[in-house]
C-alpha positions, 0 to 999 in steps of 0.5 A: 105918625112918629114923632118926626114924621105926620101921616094924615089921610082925609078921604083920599088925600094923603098929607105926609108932613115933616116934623122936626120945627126945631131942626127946620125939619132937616133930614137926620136918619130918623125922618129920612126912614120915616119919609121913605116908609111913609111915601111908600106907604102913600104910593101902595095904597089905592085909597089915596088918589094924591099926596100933599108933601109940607113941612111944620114951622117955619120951614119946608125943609133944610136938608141933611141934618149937619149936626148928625151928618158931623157926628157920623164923619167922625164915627162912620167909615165913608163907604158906610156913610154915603150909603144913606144916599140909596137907602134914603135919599134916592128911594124917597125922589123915586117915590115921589117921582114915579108915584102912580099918583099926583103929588104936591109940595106946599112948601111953607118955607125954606127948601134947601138943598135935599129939600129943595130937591124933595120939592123939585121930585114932586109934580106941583110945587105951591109956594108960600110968599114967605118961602124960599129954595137953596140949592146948597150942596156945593157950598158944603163941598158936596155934588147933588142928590135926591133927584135934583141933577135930574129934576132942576135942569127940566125946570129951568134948563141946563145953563141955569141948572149949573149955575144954581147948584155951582153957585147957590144962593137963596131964590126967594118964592117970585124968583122961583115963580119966575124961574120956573121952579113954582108953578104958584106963590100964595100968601103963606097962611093960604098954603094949607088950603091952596094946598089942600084944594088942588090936592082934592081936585087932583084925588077927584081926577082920572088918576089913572091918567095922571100915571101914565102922563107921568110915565109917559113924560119920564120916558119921553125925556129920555128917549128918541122921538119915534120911541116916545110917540110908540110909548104915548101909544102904548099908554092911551091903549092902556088908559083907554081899556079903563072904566075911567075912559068909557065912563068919562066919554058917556059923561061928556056925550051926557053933558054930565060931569064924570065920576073918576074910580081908578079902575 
């Protein structure tokens, strides 16, 4: 925990929670470490099983913080400035994008541009009634970042990617929902919980499974056909030599509910 940053793991739960309510928990160099460090941390450690990424207040999370970012175009040289893009931003979207693990965003308000790119990286997004997404980069002449050139057009398609990231504006939570970018909506002071349970039943899962799905689903999206089936098969070879496996076989035969160990 830092003063920008919480870190909670409850069982085998890890809720990372931006912490700037005041800033709309937008991204100055201080959180973008603590982040960064945090979702490594979260990712190395076999304890946790799945990670739940929010933000405090009433914002998820509202990008690069522009007071910094205004000051630093003053101090910094620009080579020295946009290196907090592979410093930071492009080791966090790894993170959560190839975690071996599930990852979800509750998001609890706002997520806008670095944001909403942060929420886009995750593999489930619950979305407060009250939230909402912006895909701002343009608007303050900038391209794209942290994933989102990767992540929103597998979301939503090309055309409506463009059009998202050329021409932002506010995507309130049903728009998203009927987009594609949310897989749910929930009232906002069920977030937390709607959050937490689908976080414990994914902890409870085959996590082992859940990371070769999601490496499989990675390579799948850019690679040819007879590439993908030889990876799928490299991966249910993988999975399939586990204890996870065997036991959830005998389980089903059993008719008895499985007990997943990572292992």
């Amino acid at each position: 925990m830092t003063d920008v940053l919480r870190y909670d793991r409850t069982e085998h739960v890890a809720t990372v929670t931006m912490h700037r309510p005041d800033a709309m928990n937008s991204l100055n160099i201080e959180l973008k470490e603590a982040l960064r460090d945090a979702l490594a941390e979260a990712a190395a450690d076999s304890a946790v099983r799945a990670v739940v990424l929010t933000g405090s207040g009433r914002a998820f999370c509202a990008g690069q913080d522009l007071k910094e970012h205004v000051a630093l175009l003053a101090e910094a040289s620009p080579d020295e400035l946009w290196l907090t893009v592979p410093r930071h931003y492009t080791p966090i979207a790894t993170s959560l994008a190839t975690m071996p693990k599930p990852v979800v965003a509750a998001v609890n308000g706002i997520a806008a541009g670095a944001g909403a790119s942060l929420a886009f990286a995750c593999d489930f997004r619950l979305t407060a009634d009250t939230a909402a997404y912006n895909l701002a980069f343009s608007a303050i002449g900038l391209s794209a970042d942290t994933g989102s050139t990767w992540t929103l057009q597998r979301l939503v398609g090309y055309a409506k990617a463009v059009e998202l990231l050329m021409l932002p504006s506010t995507i309130p939570a049903a728009t998203a929902l009927e987009l594609g970018l949310t897989h749910h909506v929930v009232p906002a002071d069920e977030l937390a919980d709607a959050a937490a349970e689908l976080a414990g039943r994914l902890a409870a899962g085959p996590t082992l499974a859940y990371a070769a799905i999601k490496r499989a689903l990675a390579f799948s999206a850019t690679h040819p056909l007879p590439e993908a089936l030889a990876f799928e098969g490299d991966m249910m070879a993988l999975t399939g030599k586990t204890a996870d496996h065997r036991n959830a076989v005998a389980s089903f035969v059993a008719k008895e509910r499985p007990v997943f160990t990572a292992e």
